[in-house]
C-alpha positions as CSV (number, residue, x, y, z in Angstrom):
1,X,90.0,-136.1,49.8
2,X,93.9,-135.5,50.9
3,X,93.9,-132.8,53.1
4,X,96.1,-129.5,52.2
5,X,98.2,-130.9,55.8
6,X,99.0,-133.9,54.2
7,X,99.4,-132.6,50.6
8,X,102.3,-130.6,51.5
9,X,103.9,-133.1,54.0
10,X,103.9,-135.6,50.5
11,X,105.6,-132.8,48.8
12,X,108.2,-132.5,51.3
13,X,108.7,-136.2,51.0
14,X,109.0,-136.4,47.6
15,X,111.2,-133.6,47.2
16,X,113.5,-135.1,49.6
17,X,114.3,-138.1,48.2
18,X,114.5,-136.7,45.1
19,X,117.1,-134.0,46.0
20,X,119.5,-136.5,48.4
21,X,119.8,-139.1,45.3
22,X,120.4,-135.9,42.8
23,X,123.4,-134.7,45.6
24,X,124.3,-138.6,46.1
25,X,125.4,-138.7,42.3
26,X,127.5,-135.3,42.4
27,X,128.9,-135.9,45.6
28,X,130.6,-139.3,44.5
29,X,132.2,-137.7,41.5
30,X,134.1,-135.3,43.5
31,X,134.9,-137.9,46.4
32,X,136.0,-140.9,44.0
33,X,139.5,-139.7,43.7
34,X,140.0,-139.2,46.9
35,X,138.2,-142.6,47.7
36,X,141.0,-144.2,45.3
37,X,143.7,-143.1,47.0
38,X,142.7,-144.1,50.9
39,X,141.9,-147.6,49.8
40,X,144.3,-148.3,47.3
41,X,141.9,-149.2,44.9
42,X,142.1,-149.0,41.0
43,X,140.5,-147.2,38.4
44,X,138.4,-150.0,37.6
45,X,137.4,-150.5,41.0
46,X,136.6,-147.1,41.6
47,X,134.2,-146.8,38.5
48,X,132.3,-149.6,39.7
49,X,131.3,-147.9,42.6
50,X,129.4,-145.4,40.0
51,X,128.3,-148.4,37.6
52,X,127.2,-150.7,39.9
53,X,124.8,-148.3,41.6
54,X,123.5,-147.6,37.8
55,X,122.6,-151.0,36.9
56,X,120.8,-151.8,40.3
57,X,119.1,-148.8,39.6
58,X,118.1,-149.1,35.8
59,X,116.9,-152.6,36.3
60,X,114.2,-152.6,38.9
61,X,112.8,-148.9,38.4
62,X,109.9,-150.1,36.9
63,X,109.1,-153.5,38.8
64,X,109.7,-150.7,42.0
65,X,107.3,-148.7,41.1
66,X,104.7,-151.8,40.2
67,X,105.6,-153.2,44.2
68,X,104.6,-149.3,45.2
69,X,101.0,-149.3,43.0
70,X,100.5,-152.6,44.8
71,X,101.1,-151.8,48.3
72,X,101.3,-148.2,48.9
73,X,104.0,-145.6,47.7
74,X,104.6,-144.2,51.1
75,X,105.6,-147.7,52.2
76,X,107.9,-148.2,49.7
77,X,109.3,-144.7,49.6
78,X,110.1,-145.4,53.5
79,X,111.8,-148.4,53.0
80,X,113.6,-147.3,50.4
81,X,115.1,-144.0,51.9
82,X,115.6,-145.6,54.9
83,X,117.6,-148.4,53.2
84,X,119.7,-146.0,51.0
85,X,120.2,-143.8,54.2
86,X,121.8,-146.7,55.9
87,X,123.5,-147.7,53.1
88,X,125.7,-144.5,53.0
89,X,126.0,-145.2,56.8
90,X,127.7,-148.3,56.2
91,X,129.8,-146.5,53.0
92,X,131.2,-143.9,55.2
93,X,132.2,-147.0,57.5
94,X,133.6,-149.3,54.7
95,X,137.3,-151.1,55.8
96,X,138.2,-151.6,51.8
97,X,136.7,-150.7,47.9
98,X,135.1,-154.2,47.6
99,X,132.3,-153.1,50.7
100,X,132.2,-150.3,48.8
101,X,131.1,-151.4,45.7
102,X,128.5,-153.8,46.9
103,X,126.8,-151.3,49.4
104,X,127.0,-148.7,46.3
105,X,124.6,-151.9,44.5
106,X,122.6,-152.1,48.0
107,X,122.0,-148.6,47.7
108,X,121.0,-148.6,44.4
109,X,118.4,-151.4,44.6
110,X,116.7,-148.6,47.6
111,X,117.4,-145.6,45.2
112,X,115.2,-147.6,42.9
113,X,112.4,-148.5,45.1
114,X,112.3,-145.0,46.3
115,X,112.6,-142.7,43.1
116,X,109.5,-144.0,41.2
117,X,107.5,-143.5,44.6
118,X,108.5,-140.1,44.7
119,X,106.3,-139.4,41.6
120,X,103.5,-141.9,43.0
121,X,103.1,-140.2,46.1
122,X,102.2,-136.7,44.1
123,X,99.9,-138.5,41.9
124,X,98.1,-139.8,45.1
125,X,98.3,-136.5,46.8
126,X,97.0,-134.0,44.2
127,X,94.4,-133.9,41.2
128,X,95.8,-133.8,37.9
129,X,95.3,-130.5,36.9
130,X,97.5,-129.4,40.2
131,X,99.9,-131.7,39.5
132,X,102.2,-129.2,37.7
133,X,103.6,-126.9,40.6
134,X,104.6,-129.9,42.7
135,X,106.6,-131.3,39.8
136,X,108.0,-128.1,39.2
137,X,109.0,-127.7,42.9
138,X,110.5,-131.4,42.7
139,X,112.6,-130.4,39.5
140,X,114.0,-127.0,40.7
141,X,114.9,-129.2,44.0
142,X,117.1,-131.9,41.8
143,X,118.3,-128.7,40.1
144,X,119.7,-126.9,42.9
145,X,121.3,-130.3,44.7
146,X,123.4,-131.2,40.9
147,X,124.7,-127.7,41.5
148,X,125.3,-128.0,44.6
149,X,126.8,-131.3,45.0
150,X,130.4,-130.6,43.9
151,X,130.8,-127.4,46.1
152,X,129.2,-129.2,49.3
153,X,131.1,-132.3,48.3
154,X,134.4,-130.7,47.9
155,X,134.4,-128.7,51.0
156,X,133.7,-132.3,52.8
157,X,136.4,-134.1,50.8
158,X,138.8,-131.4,51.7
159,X,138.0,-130.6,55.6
160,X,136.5,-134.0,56.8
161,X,137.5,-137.0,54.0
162,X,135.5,-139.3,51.5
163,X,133.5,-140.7,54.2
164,X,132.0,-137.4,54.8
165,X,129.7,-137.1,51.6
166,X,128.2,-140.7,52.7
167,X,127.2,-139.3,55.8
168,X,125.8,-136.5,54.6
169,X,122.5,-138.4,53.1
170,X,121.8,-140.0,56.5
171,X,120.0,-137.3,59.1
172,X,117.3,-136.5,55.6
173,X,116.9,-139.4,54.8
174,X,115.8,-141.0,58.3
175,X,113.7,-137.8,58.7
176,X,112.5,-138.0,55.2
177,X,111.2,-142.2,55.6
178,X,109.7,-141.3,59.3
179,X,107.6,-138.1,57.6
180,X,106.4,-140.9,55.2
181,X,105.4,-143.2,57.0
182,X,103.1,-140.3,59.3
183,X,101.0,-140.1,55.9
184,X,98.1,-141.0,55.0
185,X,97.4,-140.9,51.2
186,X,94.2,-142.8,49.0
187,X,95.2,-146.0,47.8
188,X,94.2,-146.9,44.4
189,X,91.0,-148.5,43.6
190,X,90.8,-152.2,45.0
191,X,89.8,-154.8,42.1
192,X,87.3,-156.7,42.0
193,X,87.3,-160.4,44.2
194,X,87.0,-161.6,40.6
195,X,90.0,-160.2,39.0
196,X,92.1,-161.0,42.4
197,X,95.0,-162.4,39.8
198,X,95.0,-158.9,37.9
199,X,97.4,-157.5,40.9
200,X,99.5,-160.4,41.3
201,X,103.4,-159.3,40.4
202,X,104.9,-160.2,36.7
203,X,108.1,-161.7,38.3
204,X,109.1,-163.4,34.6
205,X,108.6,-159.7,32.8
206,X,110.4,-158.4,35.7
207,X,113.5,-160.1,35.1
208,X,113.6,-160.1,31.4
209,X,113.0,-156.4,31.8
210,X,115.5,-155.9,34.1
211,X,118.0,-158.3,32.6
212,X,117.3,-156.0,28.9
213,X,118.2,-152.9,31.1
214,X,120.9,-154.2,32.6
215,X,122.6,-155.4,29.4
216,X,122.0,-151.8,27.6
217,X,123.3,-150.2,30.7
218,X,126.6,-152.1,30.7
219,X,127.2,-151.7,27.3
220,X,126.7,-148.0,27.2
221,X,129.1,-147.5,30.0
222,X,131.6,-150.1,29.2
223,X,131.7,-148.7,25.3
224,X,133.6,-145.3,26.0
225,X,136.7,-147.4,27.9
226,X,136.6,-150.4,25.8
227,X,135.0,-149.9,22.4
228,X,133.5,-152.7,20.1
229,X,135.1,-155.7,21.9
230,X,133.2,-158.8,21.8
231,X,132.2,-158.5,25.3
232,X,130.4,-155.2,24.9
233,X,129.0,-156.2,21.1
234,X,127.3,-159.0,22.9
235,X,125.2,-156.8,25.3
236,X,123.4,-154.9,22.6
237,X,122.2,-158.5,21.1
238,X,121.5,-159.8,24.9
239,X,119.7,-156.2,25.6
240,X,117.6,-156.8,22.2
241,X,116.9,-160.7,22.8
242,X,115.6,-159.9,26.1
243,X,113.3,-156.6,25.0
244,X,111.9,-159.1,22.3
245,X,111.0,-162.0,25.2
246,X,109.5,-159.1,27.4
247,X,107.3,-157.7,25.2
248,X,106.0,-160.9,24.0
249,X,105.7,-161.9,27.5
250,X,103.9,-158.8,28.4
251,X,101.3,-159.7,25.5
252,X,100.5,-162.8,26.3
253,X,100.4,-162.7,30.8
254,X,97.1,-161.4,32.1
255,X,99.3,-159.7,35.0
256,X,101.7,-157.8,32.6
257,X,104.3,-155.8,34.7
258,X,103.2,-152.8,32.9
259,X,99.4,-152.1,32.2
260,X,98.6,-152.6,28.3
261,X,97.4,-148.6,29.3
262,X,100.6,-147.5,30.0
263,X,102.5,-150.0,27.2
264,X,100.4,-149.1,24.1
265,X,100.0,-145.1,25.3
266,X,101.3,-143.2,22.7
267,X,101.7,-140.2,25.2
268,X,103.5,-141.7,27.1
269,X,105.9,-143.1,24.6
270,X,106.7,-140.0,23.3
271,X,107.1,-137.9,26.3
272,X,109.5,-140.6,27.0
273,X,110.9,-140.4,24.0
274,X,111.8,-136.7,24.6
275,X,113.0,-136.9,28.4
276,X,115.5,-139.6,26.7
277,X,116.3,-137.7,23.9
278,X,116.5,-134.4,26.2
279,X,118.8,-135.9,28.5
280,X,120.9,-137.6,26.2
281,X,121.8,-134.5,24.1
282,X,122.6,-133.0,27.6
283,X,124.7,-135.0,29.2
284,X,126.6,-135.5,26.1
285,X,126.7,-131.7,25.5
286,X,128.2,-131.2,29.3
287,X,130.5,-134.0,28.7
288,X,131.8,-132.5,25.2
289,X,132.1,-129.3,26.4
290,X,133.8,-129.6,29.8
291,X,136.5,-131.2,27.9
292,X,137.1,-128.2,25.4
293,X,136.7,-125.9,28.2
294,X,139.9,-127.1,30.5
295,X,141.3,-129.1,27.8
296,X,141.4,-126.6,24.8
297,X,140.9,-123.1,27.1
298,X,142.6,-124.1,29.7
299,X,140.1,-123.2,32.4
300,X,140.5,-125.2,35.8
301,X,137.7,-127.4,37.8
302,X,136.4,-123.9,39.2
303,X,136.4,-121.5,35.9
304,X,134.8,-124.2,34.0
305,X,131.7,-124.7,36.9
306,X,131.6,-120.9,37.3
307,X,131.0,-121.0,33.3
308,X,128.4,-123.6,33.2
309,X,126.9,-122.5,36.0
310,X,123.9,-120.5,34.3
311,X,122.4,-123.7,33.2
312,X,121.7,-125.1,37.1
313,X,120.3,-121.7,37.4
314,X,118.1,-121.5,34.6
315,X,117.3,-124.6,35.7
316,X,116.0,-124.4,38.9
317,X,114.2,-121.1,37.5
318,X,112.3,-122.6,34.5
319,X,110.6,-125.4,36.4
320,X,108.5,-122.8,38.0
321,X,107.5,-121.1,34.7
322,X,107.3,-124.1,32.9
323,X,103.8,-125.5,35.1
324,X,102.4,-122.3,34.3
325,X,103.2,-122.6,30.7
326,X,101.9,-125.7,30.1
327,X,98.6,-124.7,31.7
328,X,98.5,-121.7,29.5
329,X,99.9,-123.2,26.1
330,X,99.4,-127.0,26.7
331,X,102.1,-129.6,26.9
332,X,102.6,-129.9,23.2
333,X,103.8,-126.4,22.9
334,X,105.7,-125.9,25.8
335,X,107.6,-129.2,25.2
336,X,108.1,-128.2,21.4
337,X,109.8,-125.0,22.3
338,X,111.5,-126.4,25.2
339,X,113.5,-129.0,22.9
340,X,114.1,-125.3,20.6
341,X,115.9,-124.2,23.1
342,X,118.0,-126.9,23.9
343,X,118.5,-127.6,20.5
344,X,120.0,-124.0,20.3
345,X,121.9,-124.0,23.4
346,X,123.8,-126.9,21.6
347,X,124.3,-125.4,18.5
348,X,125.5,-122.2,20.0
349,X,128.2,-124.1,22.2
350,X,129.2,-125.9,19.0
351,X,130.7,-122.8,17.5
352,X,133.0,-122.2,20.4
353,X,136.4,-121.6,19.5
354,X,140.0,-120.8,21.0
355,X,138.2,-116.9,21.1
356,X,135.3,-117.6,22.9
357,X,134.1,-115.4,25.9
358,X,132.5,-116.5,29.2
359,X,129.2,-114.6,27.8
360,X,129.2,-116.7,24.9
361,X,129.4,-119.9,26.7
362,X,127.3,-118.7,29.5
363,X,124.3,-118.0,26.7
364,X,124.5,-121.2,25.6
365,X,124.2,-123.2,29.1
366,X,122.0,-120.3,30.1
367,X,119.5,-122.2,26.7
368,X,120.2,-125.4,27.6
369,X,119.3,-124.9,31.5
370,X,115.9,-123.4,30.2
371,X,115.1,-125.7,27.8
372,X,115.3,-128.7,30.0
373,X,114.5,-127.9,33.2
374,X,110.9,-126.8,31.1
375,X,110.7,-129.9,29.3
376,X,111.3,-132.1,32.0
377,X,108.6,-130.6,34.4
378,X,106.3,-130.8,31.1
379,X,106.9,-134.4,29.9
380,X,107.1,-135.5,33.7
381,X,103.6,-134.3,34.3
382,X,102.2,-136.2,31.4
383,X,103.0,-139.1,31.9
384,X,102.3,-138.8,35.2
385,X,99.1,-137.4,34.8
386,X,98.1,-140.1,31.9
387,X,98.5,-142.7,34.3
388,X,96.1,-144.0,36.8
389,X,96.7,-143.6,40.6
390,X,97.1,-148.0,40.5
391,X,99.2,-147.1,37.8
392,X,100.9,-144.0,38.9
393,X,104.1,-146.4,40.1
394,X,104.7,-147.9,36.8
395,X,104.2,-144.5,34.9
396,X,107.0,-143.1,37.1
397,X,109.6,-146.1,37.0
398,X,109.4,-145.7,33.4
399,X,110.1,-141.6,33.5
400,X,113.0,-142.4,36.0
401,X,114.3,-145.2,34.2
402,X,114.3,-142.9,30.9
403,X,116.5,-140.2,32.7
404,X,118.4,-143.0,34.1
405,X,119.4,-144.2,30.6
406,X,119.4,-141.3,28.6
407,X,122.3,-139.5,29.8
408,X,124.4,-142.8,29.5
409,X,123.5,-142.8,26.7
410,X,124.8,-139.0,25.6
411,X,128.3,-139.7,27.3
412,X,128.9,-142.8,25.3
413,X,127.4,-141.3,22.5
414,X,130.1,-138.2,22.7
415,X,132.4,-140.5,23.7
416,X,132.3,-142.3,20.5
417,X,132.1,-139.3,18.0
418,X,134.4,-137.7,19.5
419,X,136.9,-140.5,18.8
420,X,135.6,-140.6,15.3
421,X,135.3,-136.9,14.3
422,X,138.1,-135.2,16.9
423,X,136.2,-132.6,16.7
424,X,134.0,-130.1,19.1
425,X,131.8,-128.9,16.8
426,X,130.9,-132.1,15.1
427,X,130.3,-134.2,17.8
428,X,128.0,-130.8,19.4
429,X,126.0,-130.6,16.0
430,X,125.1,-134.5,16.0
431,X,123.9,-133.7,20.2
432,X,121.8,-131.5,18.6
433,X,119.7,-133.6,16.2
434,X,119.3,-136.1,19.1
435,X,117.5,-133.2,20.6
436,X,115.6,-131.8,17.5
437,X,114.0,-135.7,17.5
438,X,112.9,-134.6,20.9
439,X,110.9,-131.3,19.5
440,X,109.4,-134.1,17.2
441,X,108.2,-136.4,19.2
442,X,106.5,-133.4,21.5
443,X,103.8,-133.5,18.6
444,X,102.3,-136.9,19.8
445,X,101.8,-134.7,23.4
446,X,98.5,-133.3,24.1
447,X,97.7,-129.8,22.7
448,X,96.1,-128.8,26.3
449,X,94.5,-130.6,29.5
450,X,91.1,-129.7,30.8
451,X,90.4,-131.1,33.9
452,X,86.9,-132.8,34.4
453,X,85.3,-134.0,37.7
454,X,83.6,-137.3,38.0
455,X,81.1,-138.3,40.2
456,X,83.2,-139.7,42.8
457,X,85.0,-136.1,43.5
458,X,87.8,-137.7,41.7
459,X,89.7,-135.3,39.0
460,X,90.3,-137.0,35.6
461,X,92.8,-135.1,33.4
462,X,91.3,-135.0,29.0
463,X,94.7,-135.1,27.1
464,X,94.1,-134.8,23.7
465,X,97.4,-135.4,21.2
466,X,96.3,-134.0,18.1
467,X,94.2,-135.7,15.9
468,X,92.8,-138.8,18.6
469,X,90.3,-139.2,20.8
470,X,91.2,-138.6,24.4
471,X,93.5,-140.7,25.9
């Protein structure tokens, strides 16, 4: 058994890298104009320092978190927060935008081998039934470095330079990879000498997984700035051609990159579903209404993140509240009235007006904040605790690779409706259907977990969706 000592130095870990590639993100936006102007780069350039990290991210999430159920989370954690620590090193030393731009892809190929371990290390460390209050604890971590991000990173820009926010990651992250590499955690169950070629890696599903990622990832982004060229109409058809080869690839190998389990779990397909959904309607939400707020009501860069502040807080606060819901009321539930709330938090921003008061605004952030800082501790902890601890890497590639993609996903989304409708209110009532699907899909979660105890001392979570036998 993990011992309560090393338990809590796993949390620590996993909370760390968590939090310094949530403050990477928020950092960059506030230092890229800044960036620009010290190495006379262009817009373009500039924005490929932001999509190139994206798309090394997106693509190997889920072939990271495969390498990390093969040979130990806590190895691949290390090396990858020691790789993205010296990564920003090297940023905050770059002579010109092109170094930039290909460390920001270096970094994001370590961002993606350690973000999928951060989840696999928990799995390792704790039973399923206690796997709620880490999560939580992880959540409000990511919570508090978004808000915190463009107030640390615009004191650096302003007193030190650019090169400052790079810098900042280094000192945790070098202390986070050394704490990980102190721990000792259970691996997952060996195979049999029999089934030796179970474990060996799906390079081909790999790629075509990564290369359908990829493709989706470019279009979203490209979509807002160009439109329907025929560059960006082509990445949809490359993105589907490749989904269609992976899946039949993944059919057919007898070492499919992820376990027919995990592939064909209908839990875990629709609590993916809903952190996509979730963080779609969002992101797209923020992105509509930061616009109206300096654009239409004239608020500046500070008014407008003193407005939309409430939602950081609410939610750091709800991921807390939200393990203890889901033990009380079960996943289904608490998901269910989770996506309510965001769903109401969008609809109440979508009535805003010339006439709208900071109370009014701050309500409807204050919903949103709630509503997914709950649902994403909730539909987190089910698919993590659905998986396996062999499978606890893929499980979690697949969770990050959903909240990697879904708020893409709500900015071009906005972006686009916004150009069609020209309206607020439109656009914010569309964002909130995306997140009503989300309060659908929670039905396929389980309507409670009762731990059980087998004879090994290991702790099996019974998920049960309604109407199926356990999972």
């Amino acid at each position: 058994m993990t011992s309560l000592r090393q338990r809590r130095l796993t949390l620590a870990g996993s909370i760390t890298g968590a939090a310094i590639v949530a403050l990477d993100g928020t950092v960059l936006t506030v230092a890229q104009p800044t960036l620009q102007r010290d190495l006379h780069a262009s817009f373009v350039q500039v924005q490929w320092t932001s999509t190139g990290y994206l798309i090394a991210v997106a693509g190997l999430l889920v072939f990271a978190g495969r390498l990390g159920d093969r040979y130990g989370h806590q190895k691949v954690f290390a090396t990858g927060i020691l790789g993205f620590g010296a990564a920003s090193a090297a940023i905050g030393l770059a002579p010109g935008v092109g170094w930039v731009i290909g460390l920001r892809v270096a970094q994001g190929v370590f961002g993606a081998l350690l973000q999928p371990a951060t989840l696999g290390m928990l799995r390792a460390a704790y039973p399923p039934d206690r796997l709620g209050m880490p999560l939580a604890l992880r959540t409000s971590a990511i919570g508090l470095a978004a808000a915190a991000g463009p107030v640390v990173g615009g004191a650096l820009v302003a007193h030190l330079g650019w090169r400052a926010v790079f810098f900042l990651n280094v000192a945790p992250a070098v202390l986070a990879g050394l704490l990980a590499l102190t721990v000792r955690l259970p691996e997952a169950t060996p195979q049999a000498p029999g089934r030796a070629a179970v474990t060996r890696l799906d390079l081909p599903g790999a790629g075509l997984l990564a290369l359908t990622l990829v493709c989706l990832v470019h279009t979203l982004v490209a979509l807002p700035e160009s439109g329907w060229t025929t560059t960006v109409v082509l990445g949809p058809v490359a993105a589907a051609v490749a989904g269609a080869a992976f899946i039949r690839h993944e059919r057919r190998t007898t070492c499919p990159l992820i376990p027919p389990s995990v592939l064909g779990s209908s839990t875990i397909a629709a609590a993916l579903a809903i952190l996509l959904s979730a963080s779609a309607a969002l992101f797209g939400t923020l992105f509509v209404a930061t616009y109206f707020l300096q654009d239409v009501l004239g608020l500046d860069p500070l008014q407008c993140g003193l407005r939309v502040l409430p939602l950081a807080v609410m939610m750091v606060l709800s991921a807390p509240a939200a393990a203890v819901l889901q033990r009380r009321y079960g996943p289904r539930r608490t998901s269910a009235a989770a996506m309510a709330l965001v769903t109401a938090g969008i609809l109440l921003l979508a009535q805003l007006d010339r006439s709208s008061t900071a109370l009014t605004i701050g309500t409807g952030c204050l919903l949103l904040g709630a509503g997914f800082g709950t649902v994403m501790v909730t539909a987190t902890a089910v698919i993590v605790r659905h998986a396996s601890v062999g499978e606890a890497g893929v499980a979690g590639g697949l969770q990050q690779t959903a909240m990697n993609i879904g708020p893409t996903l709500g900015v071009a989304t906005a972006t686009m409706l916004t150009g069609l409708t020209a309206t607020t209110s439109r656009t914010l009532m569309v964002l909130s259907v995306i997140a009503a699907l989300g309060a659908l899909a929670a039905r396929k979660l389980p309507s409670h977990v009762r731990p059980r105890r087998t004879g090994r001392g290991r702790y099996v979570a019974e998920q049960q969706p309604r109407g199926s036998a356990v999972q």
